[in-house]
Kinemage of the C-alpha trace (Angstrom):
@kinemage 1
@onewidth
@group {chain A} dominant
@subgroup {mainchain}
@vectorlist {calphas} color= white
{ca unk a 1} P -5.726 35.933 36.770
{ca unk a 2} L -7.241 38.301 34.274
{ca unk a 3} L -7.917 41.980 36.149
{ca unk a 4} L -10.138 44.333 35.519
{ca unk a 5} L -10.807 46.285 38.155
{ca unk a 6} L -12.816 49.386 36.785
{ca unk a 7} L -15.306 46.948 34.856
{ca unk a 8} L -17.370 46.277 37.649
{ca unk a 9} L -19.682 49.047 38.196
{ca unk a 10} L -23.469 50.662 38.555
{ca unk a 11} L -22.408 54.291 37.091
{ca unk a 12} L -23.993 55.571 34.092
{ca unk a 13} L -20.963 55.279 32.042
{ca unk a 14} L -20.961 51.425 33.035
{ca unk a 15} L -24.296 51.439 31.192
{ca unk a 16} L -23.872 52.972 27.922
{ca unk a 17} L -23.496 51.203 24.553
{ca unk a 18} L -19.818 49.683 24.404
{ca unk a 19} L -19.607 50.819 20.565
{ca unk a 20} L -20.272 55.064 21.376
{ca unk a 21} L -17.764 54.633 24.205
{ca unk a 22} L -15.688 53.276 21.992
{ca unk a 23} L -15.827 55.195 18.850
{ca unk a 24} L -16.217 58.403 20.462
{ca unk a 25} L -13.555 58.231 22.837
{ca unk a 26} L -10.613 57.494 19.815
{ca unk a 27} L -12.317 60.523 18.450
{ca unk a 28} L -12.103 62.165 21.362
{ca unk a 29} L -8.602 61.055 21.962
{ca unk a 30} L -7.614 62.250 18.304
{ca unk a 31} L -8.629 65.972 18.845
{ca unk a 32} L -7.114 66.077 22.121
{ca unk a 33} L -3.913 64.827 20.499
{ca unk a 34} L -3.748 66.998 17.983
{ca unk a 35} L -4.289 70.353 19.709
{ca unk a 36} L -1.707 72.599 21.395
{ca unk a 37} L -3.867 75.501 22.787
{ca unk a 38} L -3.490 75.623 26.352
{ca unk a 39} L -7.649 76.871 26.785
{ca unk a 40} L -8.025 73.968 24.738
{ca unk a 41} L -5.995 70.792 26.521
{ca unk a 42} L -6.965 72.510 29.946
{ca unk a 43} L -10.841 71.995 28.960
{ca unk a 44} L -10.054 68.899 27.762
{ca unk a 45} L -8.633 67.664 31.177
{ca unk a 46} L -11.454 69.153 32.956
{ca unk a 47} L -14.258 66.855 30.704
{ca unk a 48} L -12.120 64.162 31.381
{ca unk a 49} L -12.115 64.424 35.144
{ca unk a 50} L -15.692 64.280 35.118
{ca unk a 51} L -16.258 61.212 33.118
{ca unk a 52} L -13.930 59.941 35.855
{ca unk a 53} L -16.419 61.277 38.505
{ca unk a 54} L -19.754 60.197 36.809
{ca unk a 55} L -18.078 56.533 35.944
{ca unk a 56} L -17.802 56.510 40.092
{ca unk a 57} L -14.414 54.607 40.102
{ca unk a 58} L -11.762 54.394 42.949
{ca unk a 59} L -9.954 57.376 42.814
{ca unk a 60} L -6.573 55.571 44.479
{ca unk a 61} L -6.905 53.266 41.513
{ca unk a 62} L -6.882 56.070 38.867
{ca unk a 63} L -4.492 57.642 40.610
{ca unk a 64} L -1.914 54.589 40.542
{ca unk a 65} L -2.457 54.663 36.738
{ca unk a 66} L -1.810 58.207 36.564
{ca unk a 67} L 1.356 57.424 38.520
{ca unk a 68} L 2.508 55.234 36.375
{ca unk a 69} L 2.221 57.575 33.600
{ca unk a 70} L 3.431 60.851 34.687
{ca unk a 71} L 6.699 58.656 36.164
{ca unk a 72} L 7.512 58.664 32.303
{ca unk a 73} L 6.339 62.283 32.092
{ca unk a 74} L 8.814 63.743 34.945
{ca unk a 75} L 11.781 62.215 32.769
{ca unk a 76} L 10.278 64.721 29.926
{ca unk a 77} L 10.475 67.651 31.838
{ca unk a 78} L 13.986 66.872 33.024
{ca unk a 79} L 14.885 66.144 29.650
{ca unk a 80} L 12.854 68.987 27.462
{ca unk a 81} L 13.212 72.216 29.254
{ca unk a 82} L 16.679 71.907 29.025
{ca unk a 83} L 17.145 70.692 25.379
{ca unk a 84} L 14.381 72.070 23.201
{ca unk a 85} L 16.483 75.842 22.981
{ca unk a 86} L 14.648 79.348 22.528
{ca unk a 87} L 13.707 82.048 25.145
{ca unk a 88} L 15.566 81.315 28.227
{ca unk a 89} L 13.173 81.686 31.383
{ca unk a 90} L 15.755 80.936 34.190
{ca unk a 91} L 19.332 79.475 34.658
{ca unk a 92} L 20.288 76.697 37.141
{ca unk a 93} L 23.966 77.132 37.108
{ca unk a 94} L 25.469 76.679 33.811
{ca unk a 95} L 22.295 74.747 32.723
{ca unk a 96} L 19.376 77.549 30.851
{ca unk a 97} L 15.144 76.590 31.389
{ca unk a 98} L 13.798 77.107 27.888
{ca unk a 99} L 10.217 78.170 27.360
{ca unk a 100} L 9.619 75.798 24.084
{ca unk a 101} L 10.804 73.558 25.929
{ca unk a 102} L 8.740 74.122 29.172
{ca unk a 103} L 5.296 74.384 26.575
{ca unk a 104} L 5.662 71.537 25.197
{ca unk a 105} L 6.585 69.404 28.161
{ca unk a 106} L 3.420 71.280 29.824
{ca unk a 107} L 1.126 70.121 26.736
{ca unk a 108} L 2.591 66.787 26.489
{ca unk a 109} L 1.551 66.455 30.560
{ca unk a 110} L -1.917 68.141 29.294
{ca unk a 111} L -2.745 65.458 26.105
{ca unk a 112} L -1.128 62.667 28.270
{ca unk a 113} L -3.527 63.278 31.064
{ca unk a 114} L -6.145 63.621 29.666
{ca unk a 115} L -6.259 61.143 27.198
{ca unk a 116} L -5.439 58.483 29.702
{ca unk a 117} L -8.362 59.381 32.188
{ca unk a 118} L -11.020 59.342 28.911
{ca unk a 119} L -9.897 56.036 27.967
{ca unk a 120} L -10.295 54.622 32.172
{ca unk a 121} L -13.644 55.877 32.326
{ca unk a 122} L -14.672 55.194 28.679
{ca unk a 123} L -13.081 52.076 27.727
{ca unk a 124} L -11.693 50.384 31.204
{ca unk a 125} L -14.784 50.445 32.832
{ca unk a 126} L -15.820 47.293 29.817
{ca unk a 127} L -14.872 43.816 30.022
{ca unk a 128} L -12.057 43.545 27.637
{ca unk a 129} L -13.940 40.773 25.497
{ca unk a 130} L -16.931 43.435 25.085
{ca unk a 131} L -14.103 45.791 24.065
{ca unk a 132} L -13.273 43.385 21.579
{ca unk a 133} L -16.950 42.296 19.817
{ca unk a 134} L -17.317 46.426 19.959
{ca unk a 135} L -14.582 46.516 17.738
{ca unk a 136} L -15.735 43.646 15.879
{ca unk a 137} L -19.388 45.335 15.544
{ca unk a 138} L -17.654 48.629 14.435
{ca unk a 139} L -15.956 46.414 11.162
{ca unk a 140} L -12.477 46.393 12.636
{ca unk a 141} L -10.757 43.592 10.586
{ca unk a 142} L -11.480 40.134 12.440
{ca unk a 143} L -7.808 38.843 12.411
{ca unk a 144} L -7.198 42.244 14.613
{ca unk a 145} L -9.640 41.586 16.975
{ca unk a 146} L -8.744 37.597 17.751
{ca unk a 147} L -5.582 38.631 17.736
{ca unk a 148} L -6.150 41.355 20.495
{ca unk a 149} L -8.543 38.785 22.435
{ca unk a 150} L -6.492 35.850 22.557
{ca unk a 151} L -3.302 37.971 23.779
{ca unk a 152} L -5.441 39.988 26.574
{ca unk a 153} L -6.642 36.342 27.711
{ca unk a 154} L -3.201 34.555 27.643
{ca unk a 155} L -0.472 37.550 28.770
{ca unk a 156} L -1.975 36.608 32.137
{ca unk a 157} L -1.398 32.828 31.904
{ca unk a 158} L 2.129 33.783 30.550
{ca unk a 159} L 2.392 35.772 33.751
{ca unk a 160} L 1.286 32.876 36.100
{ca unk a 161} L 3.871 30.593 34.343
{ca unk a 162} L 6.427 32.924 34.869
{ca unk a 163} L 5.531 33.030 38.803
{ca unk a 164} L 5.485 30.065 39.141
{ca unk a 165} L 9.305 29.221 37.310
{ca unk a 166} L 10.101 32.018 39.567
{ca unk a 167} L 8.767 30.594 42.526
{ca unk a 168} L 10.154 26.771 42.384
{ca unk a 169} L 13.839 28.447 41.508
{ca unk a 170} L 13.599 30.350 44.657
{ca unk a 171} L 12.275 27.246 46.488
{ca unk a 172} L 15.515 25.956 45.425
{ca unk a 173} L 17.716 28.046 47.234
{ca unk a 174} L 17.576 31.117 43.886
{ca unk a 175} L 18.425 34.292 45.581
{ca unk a 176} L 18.562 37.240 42.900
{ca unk a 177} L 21.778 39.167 42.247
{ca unk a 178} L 24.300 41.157 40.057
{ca unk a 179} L 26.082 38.030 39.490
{ca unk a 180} L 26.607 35.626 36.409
{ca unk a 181} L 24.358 32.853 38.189
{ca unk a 182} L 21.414 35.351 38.273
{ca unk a 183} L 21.787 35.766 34.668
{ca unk a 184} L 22.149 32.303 33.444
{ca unk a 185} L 18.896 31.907 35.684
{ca unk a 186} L 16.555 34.210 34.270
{ca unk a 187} L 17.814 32.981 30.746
{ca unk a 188} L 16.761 29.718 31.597
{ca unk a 189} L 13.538 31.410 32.835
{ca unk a 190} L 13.145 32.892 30.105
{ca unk a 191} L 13.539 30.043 27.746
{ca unk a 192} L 11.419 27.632 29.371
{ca unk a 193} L 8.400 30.446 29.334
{ca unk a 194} L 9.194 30.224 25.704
{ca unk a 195} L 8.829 26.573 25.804
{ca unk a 196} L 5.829 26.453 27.999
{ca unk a 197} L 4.190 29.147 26.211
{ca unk a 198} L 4.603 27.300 22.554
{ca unk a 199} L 3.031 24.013 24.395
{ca unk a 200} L 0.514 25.368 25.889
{ca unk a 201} L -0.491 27.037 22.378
{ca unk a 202} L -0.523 23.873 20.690
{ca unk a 203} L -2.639 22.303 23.288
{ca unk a 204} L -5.367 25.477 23.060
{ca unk a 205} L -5.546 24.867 19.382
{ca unk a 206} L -6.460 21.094 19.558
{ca unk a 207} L -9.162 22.048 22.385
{ca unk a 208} L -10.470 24.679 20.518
{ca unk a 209} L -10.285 22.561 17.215
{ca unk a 210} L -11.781 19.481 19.091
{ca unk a 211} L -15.029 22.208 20.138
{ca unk a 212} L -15.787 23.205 16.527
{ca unk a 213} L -13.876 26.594 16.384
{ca unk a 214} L -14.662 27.798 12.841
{ca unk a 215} L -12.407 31.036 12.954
{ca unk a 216} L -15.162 32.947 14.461
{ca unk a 217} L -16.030 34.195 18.226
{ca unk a 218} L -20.018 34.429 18.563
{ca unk a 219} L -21.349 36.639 21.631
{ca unk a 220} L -24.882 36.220 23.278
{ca unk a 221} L -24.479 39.686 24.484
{ca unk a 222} L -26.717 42.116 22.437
{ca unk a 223} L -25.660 46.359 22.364
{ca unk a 224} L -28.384 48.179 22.832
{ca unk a 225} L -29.014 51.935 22.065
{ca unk a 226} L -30.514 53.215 24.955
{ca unk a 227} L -31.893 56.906 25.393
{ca unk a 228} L -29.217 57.558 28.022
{ca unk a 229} L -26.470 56.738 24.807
{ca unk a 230} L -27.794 58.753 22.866
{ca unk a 231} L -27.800 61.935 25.011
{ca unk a 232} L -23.941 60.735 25.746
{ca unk a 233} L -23.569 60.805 22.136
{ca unk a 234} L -24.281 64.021 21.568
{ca unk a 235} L -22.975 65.566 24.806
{ca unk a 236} L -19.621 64.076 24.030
{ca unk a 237} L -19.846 64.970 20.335
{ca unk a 238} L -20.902 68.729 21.069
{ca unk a 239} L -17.759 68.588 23.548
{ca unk a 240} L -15.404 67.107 20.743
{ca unk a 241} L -16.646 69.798 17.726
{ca unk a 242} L -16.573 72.374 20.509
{ca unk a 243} L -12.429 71.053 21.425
{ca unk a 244} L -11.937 71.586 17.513
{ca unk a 245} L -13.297 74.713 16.832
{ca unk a 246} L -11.324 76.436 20.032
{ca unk a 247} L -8.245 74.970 18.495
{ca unk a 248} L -8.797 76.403 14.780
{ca unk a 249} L -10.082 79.615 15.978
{ca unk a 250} L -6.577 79.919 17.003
{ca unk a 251} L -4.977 79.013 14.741
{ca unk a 252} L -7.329 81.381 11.872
């Protein structure tokens, strides 16, 4: 089953033209990348939080995404303050805290952040196939965009055929383990996805061949540029030029 669970909404942001969102938001995501001032990513995370709160989404949702990411983050700053040598802050036993290496774990968590809430409230609150004709109307190479529709749309039947190999092996008595039987299990899992998977490709060509598919995806919906995008246009650029010119003032 194909979730989507921030692109149901009434908020402003649910209402603006797919292709600003878009475009603005990988230019958005660019500067904040590319910056290392600390005024700079802080700001950043702060506009970011309140696209969050104007987009009006489930904050225990966000929150499990952020999870997921800063679980990768934590192994950073286990890793980084303790390898990336200069200026030693403090020493746990034998083991010196670096401060390059505490900055750049610190903008790492900044970037990574904020970054990842933009792109929830900018790009997850769209239907994934409006994400794709957006990227289609902004002259992204066709092949790109099929290719990222028809693997959004089939990863979740993928995932459904692997449930359900997983669930008849446990109906027959499949119990996981550290053993060799567990292995030779999921192998066979595995290759029978692959088998499944091939089929059921071969059988979505011929329908799709059988329905006139040309090569092309046609969409009734119609973007519209409505006042309230184009005051989110320039809001957002304002806050992007203003993002670079904190970060070369800096640096000049």
């Amino acid at each position: 089953m194909i979730s989507e669970p921030f692109a149901i909404g009434e908020s402003v942001i649910h209402r603006l033209d797919p292709r600003i969102r878009l475009s603005l938001t990988v230019l958005y995501a660019f500067v904040v990348a590319l910056s290392y001032q600390f005024s700079v990513l802080v700001l950043a995370l702060g506009c970011s939080s309140i696209l969050i709160l104007i987009s009006r989404l489930r904050i225990q949702e966000v929150f499990k995404r952020l999870a997921i990411v800063n679980a990768l983050i934590l192994f950073l700053w286990l890793l980084l303050p303790f390898t990336f040598k200069g200026e030693a802050l403090a020493y746990i036993g034998s083991f010196a805290i670096y401060r390059p290496g505490v900055i750049l774990a610190t903008q790492i968590t900044l970037k990574s952040n904020a970054i990842l809430l933009a792109f929830i409230a900018l790009i997850a609150t769209m239907p994934f196939s409006t994400l794709g004709h957006s990227m289609y109307r902004l002259r992204v190479p066709e092949k790109i965009v099929y290719l990222l529709l028809m693997t959004y749309r089939y990863i979740f039947v993928i995932e459904e055929e692997y449930r359900r190999l997983i669930r008849a092996a446990k109906i027959r008595g499949f119990r996981p383990g550290t053993n060799a039987n567990t292995y030779r299990t999921y192998s066979y899992v595995i290759g029978m996805l692959f088998v499944r998977a091939t089929a059921r490709a071969e059988r979505v060509h011929q329908a799709m061949r059988c329905r006139g598919f040309n090569g092309k995806f046609h969409s009734l919906q119609e973007f519209k540029t409505t006042a309230a995008s184009r005051i989110f246009a320039v809001l957002m650029t304002a806050v992007i030029i203003g993002l670079t010119l904190m970060e070369w003032s800096s640096l000049i």
